[in-house]
Backbone as CSV, one residue per row, in Angstrom:
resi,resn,N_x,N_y,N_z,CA_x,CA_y,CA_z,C_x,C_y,C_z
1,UNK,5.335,101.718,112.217,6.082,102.248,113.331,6.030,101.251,114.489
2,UNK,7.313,101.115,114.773,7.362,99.878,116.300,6.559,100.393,117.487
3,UNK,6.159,99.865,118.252,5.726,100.021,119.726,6.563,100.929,120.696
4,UNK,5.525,101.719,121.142,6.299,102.636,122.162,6.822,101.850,123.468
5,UNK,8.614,102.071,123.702,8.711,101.676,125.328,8.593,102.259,125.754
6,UNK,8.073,102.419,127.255,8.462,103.322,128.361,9.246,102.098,129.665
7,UNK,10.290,102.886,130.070,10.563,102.489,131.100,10.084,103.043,132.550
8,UNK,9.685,102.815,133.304,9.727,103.280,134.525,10.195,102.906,135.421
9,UNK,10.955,104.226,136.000,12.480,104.412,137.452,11.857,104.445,138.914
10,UNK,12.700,103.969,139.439,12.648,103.898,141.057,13.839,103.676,141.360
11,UNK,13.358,104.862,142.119,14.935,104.733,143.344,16.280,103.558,143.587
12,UNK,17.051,103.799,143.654,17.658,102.278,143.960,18.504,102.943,145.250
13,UNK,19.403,101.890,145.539,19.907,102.217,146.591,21.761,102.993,146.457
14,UNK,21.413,104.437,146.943,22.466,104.981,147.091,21.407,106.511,146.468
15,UNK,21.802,107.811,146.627,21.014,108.597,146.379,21.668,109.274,144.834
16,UNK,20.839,109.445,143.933,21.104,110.028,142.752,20.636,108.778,141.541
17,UNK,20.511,107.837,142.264,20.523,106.212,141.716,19.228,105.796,141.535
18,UNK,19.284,105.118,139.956,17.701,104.489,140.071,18.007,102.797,139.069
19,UNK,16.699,102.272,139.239,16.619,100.670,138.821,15.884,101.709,137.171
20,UNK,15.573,101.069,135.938,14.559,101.282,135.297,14.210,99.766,134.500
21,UNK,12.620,99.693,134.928,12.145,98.462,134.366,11.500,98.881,133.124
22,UNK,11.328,97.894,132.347,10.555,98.033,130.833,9.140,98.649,131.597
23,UNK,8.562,98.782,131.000,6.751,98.990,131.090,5.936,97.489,131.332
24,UNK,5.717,96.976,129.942,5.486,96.057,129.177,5.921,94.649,130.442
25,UNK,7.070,94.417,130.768,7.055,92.870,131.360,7.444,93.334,132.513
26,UNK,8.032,94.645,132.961,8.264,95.059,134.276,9.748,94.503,134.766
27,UNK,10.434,94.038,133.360,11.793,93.493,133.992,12.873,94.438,133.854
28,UNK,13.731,94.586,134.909,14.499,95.393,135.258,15.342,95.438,134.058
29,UNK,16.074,96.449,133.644,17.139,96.924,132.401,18.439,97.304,133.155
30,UNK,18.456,98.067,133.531,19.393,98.753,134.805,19.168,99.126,135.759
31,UNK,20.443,98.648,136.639,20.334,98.919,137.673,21.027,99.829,138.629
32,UNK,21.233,100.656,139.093,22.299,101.518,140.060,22.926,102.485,139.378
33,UNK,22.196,103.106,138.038,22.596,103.583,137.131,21.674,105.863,137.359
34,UNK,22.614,106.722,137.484,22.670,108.178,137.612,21.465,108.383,136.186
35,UNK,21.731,107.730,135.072,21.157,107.927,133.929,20.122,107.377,133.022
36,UNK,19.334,107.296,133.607,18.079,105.422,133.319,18.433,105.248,131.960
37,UNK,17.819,106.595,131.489,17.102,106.373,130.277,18.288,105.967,128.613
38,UNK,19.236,107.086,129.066,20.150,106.804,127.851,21.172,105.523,128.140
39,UNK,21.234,104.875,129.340,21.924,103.755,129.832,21.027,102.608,129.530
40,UNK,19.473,102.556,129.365,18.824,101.449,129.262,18.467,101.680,127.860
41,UNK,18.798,102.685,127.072,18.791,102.686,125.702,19.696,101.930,125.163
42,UNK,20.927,102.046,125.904,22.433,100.941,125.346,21.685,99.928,125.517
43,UNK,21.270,99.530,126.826,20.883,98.126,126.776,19.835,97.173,125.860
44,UNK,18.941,98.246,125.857,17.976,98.103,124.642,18.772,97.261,123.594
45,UNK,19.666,98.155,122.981,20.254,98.017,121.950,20.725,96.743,121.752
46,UNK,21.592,96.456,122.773,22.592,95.643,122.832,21.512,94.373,123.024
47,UNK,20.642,94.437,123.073,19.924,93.154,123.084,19.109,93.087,122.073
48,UNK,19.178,93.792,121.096,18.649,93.681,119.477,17.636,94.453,119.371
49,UNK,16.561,95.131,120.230,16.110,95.510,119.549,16.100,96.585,118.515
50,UNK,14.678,96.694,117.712,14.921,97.688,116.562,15.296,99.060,117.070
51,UNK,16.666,99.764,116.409,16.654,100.854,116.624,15.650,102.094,116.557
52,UNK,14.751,102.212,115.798,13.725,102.778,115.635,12.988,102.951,116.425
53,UNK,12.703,101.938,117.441,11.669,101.766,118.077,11.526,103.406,118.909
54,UNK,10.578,103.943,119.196,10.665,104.744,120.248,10.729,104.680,121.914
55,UNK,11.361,105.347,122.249,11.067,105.190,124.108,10.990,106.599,124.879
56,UNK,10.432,106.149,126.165,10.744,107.316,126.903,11.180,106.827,127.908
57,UNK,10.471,107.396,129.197,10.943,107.187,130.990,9.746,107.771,131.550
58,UNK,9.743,107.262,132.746,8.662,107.909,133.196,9.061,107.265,134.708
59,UNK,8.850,108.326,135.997,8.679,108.014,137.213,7.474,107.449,137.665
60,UNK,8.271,106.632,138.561,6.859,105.277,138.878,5.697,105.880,139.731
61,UNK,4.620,106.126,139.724,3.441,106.674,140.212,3.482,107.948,139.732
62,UNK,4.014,108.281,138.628,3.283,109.620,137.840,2.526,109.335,136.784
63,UNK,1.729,110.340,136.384,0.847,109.427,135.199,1.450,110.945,133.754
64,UNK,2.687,110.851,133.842,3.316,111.498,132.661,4.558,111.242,132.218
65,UNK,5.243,111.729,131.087,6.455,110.978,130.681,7.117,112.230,130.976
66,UNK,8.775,111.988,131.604,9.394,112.773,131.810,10.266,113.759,130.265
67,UNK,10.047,112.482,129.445,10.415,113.193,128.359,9.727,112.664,127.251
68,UNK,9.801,113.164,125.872,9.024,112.859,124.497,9.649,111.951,123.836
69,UNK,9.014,110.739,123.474,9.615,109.849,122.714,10.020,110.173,121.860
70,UNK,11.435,109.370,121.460,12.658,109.436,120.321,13.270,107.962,120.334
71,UNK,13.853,107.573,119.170,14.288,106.584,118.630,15.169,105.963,119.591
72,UNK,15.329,104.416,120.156,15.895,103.763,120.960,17.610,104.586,120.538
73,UNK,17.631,104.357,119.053,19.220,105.479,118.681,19.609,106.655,118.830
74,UNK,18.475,107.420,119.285,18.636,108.837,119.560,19.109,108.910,120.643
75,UNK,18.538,107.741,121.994,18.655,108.369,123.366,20.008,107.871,123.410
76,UNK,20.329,106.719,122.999,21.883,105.662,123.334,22.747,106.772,123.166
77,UNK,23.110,107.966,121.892,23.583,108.503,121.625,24.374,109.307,122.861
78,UNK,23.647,109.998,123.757,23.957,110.930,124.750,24.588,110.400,126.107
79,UNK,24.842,110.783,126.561,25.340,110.837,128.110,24.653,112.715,128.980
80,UNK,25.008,112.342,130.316,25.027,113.281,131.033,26.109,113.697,132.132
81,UNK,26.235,115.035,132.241,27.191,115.611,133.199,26.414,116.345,134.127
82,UNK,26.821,116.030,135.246,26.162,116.918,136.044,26.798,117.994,136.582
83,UNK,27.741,119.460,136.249,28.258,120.454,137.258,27.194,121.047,138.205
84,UNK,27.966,121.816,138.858,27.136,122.273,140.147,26.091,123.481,139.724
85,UNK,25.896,124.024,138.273,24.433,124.427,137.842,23.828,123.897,137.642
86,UNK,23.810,123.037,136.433,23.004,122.114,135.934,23.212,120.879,134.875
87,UNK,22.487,120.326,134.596,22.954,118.965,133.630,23.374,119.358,132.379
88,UNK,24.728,118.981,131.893,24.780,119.212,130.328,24.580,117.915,129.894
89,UNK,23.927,118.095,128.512,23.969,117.018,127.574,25.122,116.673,126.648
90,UNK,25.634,115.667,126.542,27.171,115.243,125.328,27.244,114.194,124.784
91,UNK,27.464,113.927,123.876,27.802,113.069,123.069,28.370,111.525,123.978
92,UNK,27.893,110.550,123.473,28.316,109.668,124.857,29.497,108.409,123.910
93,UNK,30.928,108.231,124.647,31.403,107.001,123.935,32.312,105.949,124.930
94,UNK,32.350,105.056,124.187,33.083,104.125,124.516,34.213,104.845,125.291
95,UNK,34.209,103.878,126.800,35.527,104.528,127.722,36.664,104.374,127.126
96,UNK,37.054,103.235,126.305,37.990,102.812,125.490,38.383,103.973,124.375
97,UNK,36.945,104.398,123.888,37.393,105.173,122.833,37.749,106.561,123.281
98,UNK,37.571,107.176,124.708,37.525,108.455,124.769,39.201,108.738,125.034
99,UNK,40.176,107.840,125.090,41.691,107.993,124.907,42.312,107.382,123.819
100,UNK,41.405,106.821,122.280,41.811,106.719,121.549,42.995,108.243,120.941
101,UNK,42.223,109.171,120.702,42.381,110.233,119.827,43.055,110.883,120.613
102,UNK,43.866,110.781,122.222,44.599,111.530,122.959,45.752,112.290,122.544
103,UNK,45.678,113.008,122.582,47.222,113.896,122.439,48.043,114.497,123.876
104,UNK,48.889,114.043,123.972,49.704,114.335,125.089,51.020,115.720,124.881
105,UNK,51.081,115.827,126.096,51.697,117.636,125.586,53.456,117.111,126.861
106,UNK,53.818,117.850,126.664,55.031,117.646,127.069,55.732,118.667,127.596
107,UNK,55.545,120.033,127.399,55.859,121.116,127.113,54.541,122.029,128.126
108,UNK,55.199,122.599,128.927,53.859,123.269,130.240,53.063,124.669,129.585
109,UNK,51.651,124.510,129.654,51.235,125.720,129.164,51.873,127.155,129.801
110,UNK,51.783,128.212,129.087,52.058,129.346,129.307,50.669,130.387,129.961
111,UNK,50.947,130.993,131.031,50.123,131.617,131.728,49.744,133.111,130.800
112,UNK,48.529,133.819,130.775,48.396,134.753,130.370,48.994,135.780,130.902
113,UNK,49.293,137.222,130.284,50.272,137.732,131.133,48.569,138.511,132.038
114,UNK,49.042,139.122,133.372,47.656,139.839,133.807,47.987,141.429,133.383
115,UNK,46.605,141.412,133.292,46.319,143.442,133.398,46.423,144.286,134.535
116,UNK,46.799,145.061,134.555,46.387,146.219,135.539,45.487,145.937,136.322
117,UNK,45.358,146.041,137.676,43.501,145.638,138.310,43.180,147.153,138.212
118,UNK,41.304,147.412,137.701,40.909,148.793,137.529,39.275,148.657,137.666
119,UNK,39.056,149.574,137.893,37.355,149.836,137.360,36.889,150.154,135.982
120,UNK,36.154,149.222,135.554,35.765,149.546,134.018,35.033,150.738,134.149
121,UNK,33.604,150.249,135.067,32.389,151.231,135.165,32.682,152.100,135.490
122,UNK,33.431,153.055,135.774,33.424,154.166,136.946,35.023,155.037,136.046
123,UNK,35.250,154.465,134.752,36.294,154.994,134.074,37.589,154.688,134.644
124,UNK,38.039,153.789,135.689,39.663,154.341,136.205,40.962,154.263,135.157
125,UNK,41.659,155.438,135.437,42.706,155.428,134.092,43.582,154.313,133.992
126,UNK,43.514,153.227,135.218,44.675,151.977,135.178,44.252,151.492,134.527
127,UNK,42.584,151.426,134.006,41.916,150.327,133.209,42.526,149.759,131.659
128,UNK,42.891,149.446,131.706,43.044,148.962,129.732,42.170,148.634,129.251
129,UNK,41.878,149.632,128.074,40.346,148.897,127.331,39.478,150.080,127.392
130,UNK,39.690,151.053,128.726,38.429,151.727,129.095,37.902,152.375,127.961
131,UNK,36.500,152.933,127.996,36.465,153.507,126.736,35.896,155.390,127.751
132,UNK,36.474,155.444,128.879,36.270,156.823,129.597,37.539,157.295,129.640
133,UNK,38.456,157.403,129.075,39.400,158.131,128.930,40.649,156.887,129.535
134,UNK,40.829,155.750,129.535,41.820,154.961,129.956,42.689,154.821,128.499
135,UNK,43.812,154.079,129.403,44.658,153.421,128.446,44.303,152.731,126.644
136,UNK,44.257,152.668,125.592,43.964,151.706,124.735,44.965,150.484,124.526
């Protein structure tokens, strides 16, 4: 089994933004990057090393890893989104490739038609659906 990396992040400049250096020689991987870990996994990559290898991340003056090591190929794999709950995880690709497979529409979607406005809870007979004596 290859050698564990860890990188460790610090801040960079602009807020949400961090540098992440290797462990090991302390040389920077990325820089100005929302996503250390699966962004310095590309880089990893792209500079040969073994996919196998494991890595993590870890913030600089903690003495824990923010996450559990997995294969330099596991992390490259992902990307992140951030909406205004919380982070989803997705599948991450080439900007190039994400308008390969486009389909373009031509033709304007159609609006749903609306319902009645009603009270479900409380039975009102405008309701559709109700199961207190409304409409079916």
């Amino acid at each position: 089994m290859a050698e564990l990396l860890r990188l460790f992040i610090t801040p960079d400049a602009g807020p949400g933004r961090f540098v992440a250096r290797l462990e090991s020689s302390d040389e920077p991987i990325v820089q100005g990057t929302r996503q250390p870990l699966v962004d310095g996994a590309r880089v990893l990559l792209e500079r040969g090393l073994d996919p196998t290898t494991p890595v993590t991340m870890r913030h600089a003056g903690q003495a824990f890893d923010s996450f559990r090591p997995l294969p330099i190929t596991a992390w490259a794999l992902w990307t992140y989104k951030e909406p205004d709950q919380r982070p989803l995880y997705r599948r991450w690709m080439r900007f190039a490739d994400i308008w390969s497979d486009q389909e373009t529409r031509s033709e304007p979607l159609v609006a749903p038609k609306a319902h009645r406005p009603g009270n479900r809870l409380y039975g009102d007979p405008g309701c559709i659906g109700d199961a207190h004596g409304g409409r079916a």
